[in-house]
CHARMM-style PDB file with segment names, atoms N, HN, CA, C and O in Angstrom:
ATOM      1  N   UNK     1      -4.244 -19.544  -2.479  1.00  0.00      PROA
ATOM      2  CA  UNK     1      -2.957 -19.259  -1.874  1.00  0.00      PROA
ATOM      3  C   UNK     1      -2.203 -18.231  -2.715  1.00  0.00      PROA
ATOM      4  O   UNK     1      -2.590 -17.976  -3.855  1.00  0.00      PROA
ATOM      5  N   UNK     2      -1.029 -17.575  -2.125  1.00  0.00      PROA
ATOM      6  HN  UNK     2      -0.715 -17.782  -1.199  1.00  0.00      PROA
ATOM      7  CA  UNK     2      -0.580 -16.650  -2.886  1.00  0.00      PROA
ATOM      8  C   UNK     2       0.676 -17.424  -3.656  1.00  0.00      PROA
ATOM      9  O   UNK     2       0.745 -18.594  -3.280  1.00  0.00      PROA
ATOM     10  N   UNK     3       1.609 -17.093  -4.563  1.00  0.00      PROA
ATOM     11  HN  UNK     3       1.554 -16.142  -4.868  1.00  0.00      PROA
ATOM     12  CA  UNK     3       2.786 -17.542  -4.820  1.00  0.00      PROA
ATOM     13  C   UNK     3       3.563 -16.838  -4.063  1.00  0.00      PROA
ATOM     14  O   UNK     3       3.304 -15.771  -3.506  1.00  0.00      PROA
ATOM     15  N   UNK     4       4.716 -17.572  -4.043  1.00  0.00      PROA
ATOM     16  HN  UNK     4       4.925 -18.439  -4.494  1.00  0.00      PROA
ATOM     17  CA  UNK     4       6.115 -17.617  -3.412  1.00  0.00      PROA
ATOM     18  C   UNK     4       6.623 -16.106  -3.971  1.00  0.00      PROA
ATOM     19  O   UNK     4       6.580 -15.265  -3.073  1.00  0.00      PROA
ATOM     20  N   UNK     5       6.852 -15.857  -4.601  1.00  0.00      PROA
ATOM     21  HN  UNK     5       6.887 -16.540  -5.330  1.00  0.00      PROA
ATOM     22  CA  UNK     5       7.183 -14.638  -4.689  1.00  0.00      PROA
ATOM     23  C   UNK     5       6.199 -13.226  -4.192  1.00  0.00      PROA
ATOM     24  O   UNK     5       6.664 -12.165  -3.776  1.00  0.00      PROA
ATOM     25  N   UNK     6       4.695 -13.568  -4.373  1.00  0.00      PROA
ATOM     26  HN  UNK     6       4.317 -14.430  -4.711  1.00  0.00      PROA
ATOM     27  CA  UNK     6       4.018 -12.453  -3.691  1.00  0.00      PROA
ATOM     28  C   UNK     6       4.199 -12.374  -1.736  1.00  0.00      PROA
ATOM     29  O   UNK     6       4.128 -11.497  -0.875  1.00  0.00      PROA
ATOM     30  N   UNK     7       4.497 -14.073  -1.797  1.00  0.00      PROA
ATOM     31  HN  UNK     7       4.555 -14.785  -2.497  1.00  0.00      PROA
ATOM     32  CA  UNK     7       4.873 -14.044  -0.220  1.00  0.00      PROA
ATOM     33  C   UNK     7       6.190 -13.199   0.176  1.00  0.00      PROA
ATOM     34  O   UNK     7       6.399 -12.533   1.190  1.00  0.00      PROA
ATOM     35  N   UNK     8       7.047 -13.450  -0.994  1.00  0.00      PROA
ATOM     36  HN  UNK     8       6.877 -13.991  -1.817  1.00  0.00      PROA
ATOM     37  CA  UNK     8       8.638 -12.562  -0.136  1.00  0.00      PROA
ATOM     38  C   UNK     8       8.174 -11.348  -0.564  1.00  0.00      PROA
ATOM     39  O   UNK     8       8.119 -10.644   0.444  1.00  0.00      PROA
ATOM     40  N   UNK     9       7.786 -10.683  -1.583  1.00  0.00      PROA
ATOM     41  HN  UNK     9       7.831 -11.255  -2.402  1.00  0.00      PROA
ATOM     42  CA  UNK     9       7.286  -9.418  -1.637  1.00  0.00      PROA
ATOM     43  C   UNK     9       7.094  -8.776  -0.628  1.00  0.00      PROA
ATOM     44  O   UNK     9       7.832  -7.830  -0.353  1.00  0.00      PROA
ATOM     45  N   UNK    10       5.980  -9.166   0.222  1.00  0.00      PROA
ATOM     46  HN  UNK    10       5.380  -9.935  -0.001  1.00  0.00      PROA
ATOM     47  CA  UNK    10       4.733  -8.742   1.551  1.00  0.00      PROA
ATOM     48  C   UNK    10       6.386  -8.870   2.470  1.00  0.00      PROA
ATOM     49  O   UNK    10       6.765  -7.721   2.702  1.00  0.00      PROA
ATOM     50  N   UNK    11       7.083  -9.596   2.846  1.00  0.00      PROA
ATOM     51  HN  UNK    11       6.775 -10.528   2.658  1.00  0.00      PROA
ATOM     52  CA  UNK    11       7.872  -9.628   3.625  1.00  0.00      PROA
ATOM     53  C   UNK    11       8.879  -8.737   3.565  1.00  0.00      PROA
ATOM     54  O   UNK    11       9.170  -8.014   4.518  1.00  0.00      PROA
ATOM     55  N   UNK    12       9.491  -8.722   2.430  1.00  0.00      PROA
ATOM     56  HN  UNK    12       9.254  -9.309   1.655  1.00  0.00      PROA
ATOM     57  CA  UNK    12      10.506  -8.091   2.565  1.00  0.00      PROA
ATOM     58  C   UNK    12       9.856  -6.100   2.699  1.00  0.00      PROA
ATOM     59  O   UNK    12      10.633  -5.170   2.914  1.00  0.00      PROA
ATOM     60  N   UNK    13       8.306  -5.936   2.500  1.00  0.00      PROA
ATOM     61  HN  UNK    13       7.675  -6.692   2.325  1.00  0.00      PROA
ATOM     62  CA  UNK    13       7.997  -4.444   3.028  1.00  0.00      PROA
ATOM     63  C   UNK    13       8.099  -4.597   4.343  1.00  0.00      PROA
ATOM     64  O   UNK    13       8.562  -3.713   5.065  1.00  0.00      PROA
ATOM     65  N   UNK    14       7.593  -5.955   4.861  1.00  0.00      PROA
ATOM     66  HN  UNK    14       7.218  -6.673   4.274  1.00  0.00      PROA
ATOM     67  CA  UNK    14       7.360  -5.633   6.703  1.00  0.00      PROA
ATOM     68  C   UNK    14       8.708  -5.326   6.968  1.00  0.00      PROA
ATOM     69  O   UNK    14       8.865  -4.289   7.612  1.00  0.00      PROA
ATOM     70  N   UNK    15       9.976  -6.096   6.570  1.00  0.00      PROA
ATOM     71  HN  UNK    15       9.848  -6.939   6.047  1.00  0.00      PROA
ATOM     72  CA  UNK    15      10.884  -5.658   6.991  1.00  0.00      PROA
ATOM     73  C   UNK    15      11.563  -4.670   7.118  1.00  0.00      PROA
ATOM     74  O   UNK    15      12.159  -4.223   8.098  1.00  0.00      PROA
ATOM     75  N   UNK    16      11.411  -4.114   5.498  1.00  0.00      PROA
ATOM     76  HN  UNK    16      10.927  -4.477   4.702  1.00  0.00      PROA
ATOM     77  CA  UNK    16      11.235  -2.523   5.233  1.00  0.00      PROA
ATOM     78  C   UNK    16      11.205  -1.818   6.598  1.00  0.00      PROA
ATOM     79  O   UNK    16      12.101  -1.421   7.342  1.00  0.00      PROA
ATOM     80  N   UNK    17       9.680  -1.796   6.679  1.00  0.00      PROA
ATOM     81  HN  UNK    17       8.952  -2.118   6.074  1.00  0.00      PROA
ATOM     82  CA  UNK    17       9.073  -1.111   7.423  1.00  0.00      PROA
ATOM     83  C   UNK    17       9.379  -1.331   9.083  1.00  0.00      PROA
ATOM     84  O   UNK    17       9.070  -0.549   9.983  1.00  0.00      PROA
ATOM     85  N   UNK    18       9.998  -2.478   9.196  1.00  0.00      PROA
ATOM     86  HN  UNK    18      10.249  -3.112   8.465  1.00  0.00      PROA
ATOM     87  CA  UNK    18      10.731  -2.648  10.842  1.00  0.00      PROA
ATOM     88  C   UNK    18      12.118  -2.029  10.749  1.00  0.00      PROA
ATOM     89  O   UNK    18      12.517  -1.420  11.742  1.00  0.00      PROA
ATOM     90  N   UNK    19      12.628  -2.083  10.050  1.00  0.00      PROA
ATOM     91  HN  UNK    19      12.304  -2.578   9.244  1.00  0.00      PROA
ATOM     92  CA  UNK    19      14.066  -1.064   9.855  1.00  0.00      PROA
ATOM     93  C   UNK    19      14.245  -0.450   9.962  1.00  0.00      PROA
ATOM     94  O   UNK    19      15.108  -0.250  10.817  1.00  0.00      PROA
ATOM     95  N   UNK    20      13.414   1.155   8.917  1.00  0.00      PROA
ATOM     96  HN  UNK    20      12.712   0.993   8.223  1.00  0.00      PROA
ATOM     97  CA  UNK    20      13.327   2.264   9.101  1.00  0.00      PROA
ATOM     98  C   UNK    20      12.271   3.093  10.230  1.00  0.00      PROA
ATOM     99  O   UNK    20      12.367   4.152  10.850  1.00  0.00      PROA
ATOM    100  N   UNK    21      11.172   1.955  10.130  1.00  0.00      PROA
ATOM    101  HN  UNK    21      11.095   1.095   9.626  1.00  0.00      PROA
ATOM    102  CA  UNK    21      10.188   2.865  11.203  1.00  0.00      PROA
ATOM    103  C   UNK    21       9.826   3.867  10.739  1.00  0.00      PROA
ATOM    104  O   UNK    21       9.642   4.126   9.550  1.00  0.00      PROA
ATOM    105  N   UNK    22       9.610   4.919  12.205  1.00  0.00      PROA
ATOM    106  HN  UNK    22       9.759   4.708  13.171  1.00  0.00      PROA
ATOM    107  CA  UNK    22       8.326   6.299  11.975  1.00  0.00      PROA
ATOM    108  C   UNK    22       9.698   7.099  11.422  1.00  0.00      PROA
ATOM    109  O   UNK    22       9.845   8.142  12.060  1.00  0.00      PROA
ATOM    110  N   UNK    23      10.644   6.915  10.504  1.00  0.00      PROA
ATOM    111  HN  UNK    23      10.525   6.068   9.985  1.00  0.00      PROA
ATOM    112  CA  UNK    23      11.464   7.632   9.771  1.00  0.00      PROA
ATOM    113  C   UNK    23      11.232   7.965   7.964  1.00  0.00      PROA
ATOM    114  O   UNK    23      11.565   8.728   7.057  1.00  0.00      PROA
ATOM    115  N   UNK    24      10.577   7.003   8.223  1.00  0.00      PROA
ATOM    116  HN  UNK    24      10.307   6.383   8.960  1.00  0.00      PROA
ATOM    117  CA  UNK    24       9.952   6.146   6.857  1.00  0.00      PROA
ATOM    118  C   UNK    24       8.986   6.927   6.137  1.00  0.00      PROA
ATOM    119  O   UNK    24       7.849   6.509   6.354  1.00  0.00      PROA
ATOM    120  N   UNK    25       9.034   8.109   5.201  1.00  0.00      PROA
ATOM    121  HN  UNK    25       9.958   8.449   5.024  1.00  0.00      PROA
ATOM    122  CA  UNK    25       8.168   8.518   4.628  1.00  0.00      PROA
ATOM    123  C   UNK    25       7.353   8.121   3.728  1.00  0.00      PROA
ATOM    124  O   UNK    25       8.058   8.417   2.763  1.00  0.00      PROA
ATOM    125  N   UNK    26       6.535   7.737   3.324  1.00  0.00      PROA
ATOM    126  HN  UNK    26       5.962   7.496   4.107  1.00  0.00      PROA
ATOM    127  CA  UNK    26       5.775   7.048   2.001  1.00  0.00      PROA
ATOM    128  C   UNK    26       5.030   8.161   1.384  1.00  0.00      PROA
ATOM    129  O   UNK    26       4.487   8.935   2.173  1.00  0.00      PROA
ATOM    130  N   UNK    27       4.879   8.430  -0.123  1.00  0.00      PROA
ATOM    131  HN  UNK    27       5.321   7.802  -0.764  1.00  0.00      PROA
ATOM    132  CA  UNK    27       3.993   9.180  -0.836  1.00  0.00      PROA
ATOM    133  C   UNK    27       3.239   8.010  -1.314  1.00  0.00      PROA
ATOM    134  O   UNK    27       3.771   7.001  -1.775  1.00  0.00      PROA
ATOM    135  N   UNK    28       1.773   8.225  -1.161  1.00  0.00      PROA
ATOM    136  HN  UNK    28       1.340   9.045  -0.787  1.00  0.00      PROA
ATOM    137  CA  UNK    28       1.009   7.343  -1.496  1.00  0.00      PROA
ATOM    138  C   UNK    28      -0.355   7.996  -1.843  1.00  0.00      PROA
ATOM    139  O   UNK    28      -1.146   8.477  -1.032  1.00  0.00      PROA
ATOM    140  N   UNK    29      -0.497   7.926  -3.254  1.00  0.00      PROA
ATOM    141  HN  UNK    29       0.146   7.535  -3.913  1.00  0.00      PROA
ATOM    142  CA  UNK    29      -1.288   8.519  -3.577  1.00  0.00      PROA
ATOM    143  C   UNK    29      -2.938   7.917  -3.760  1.00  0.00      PROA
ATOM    144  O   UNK    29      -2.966   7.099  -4.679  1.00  0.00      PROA
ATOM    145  N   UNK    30      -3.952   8.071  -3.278  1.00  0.00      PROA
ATOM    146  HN  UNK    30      -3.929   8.736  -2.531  1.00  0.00      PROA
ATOM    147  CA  UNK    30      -4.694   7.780  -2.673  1.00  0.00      PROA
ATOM    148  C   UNK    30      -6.045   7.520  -4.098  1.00  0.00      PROA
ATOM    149  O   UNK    30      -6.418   8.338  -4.939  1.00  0.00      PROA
ATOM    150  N   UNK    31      -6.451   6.211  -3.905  1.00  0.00      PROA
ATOM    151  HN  UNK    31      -6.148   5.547  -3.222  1.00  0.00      PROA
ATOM    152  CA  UNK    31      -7.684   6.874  -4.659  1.00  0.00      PROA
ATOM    153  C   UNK    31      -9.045   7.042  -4.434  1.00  0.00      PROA
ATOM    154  O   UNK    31      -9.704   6.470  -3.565  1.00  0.00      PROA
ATOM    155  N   UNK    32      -9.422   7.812  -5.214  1.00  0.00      PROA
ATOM    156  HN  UNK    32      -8.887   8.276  -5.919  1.00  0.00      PROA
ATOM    157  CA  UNK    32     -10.584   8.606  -4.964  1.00  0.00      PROA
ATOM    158  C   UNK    32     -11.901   7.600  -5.665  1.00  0.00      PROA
ATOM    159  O   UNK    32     -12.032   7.133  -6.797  1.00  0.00      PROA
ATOM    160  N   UNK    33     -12.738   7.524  -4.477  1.00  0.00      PROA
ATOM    161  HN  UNK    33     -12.631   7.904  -3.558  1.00  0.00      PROA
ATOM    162  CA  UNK    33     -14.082   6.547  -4.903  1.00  0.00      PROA
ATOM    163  C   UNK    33     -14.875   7.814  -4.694  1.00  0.00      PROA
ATOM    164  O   UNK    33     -14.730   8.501  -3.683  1.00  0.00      PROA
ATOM    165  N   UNK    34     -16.143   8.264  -6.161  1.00  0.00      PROA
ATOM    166  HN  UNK    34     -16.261   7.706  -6.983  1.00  0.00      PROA
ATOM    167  CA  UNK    34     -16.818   8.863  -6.398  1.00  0.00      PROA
ATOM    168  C   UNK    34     -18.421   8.041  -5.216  1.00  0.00      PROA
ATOM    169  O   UNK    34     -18.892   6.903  -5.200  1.00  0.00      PROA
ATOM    170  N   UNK    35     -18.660   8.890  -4.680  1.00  0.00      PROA
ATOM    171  HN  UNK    35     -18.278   9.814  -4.693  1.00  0.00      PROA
ATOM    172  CA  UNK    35     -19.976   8.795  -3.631  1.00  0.00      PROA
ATOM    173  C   UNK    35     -21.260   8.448  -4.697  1.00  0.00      PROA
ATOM    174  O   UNK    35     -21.349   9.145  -5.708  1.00  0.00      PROA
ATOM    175  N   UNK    36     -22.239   7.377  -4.465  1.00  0.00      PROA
ATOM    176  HN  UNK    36     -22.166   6.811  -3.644  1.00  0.00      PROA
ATOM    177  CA  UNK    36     -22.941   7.044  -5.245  1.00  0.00      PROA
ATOM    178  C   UNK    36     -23.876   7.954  -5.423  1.00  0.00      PROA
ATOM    179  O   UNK    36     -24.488   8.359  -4.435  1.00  0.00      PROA
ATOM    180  N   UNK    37     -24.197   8.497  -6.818  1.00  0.00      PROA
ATOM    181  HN  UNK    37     -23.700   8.168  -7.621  1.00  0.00      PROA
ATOM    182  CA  UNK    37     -25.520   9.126  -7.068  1.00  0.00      PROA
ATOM    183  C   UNK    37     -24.386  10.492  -7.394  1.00  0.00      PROA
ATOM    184  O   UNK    37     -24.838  11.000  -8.420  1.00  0.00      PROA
ATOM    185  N   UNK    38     -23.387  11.124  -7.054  1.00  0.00      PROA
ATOM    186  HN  UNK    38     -23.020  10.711  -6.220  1.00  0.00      PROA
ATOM    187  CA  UNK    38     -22.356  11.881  -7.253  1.00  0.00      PROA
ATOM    188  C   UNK    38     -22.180  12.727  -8.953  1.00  0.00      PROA
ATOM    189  O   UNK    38     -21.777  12.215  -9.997  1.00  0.00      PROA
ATOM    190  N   UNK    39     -22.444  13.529  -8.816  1.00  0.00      PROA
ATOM    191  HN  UNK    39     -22.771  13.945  -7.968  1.00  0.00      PROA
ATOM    192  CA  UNK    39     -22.204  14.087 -10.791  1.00  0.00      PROA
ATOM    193  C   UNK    39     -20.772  13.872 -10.886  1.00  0.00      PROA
ATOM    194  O   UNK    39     -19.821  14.232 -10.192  1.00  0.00      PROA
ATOM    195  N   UNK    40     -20.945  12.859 -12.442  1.00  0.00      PROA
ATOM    196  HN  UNK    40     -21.718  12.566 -13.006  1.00  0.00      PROA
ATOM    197  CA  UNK    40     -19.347  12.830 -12.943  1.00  0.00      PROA
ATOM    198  C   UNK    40     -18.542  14.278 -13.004  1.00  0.00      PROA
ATOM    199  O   UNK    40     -19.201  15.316 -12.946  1.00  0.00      PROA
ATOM    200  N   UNK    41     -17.506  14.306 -13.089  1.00  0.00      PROA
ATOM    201  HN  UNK    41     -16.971  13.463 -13.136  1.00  0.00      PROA
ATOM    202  CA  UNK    41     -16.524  15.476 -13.551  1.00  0.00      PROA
ATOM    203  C   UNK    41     -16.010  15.445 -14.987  1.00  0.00      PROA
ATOM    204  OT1 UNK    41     -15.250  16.325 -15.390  1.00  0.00      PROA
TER     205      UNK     41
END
């Protein structure tokens, strides 16, 4: 189970996210999974 606080966490984004809507910009920076067999950098 999660704790009580990771539960209002998750909630209070949905709500977030019902408030503002498609107004709502997010930067979210993405990460990058290297393809297997792939040369390191």
């Amino acid at each position: 189970m999660f704790s009580p606080a990771t539960v209002n966490q998750a909630l209070a984004v949905v709500t977030l996210l019902y408030e503002h809507g498609p107004g709502l910009r997010l930067a979210v920076k993405r990460a990058r999974i290297p393809k297997p067999g792939a040369p390191k950098r």
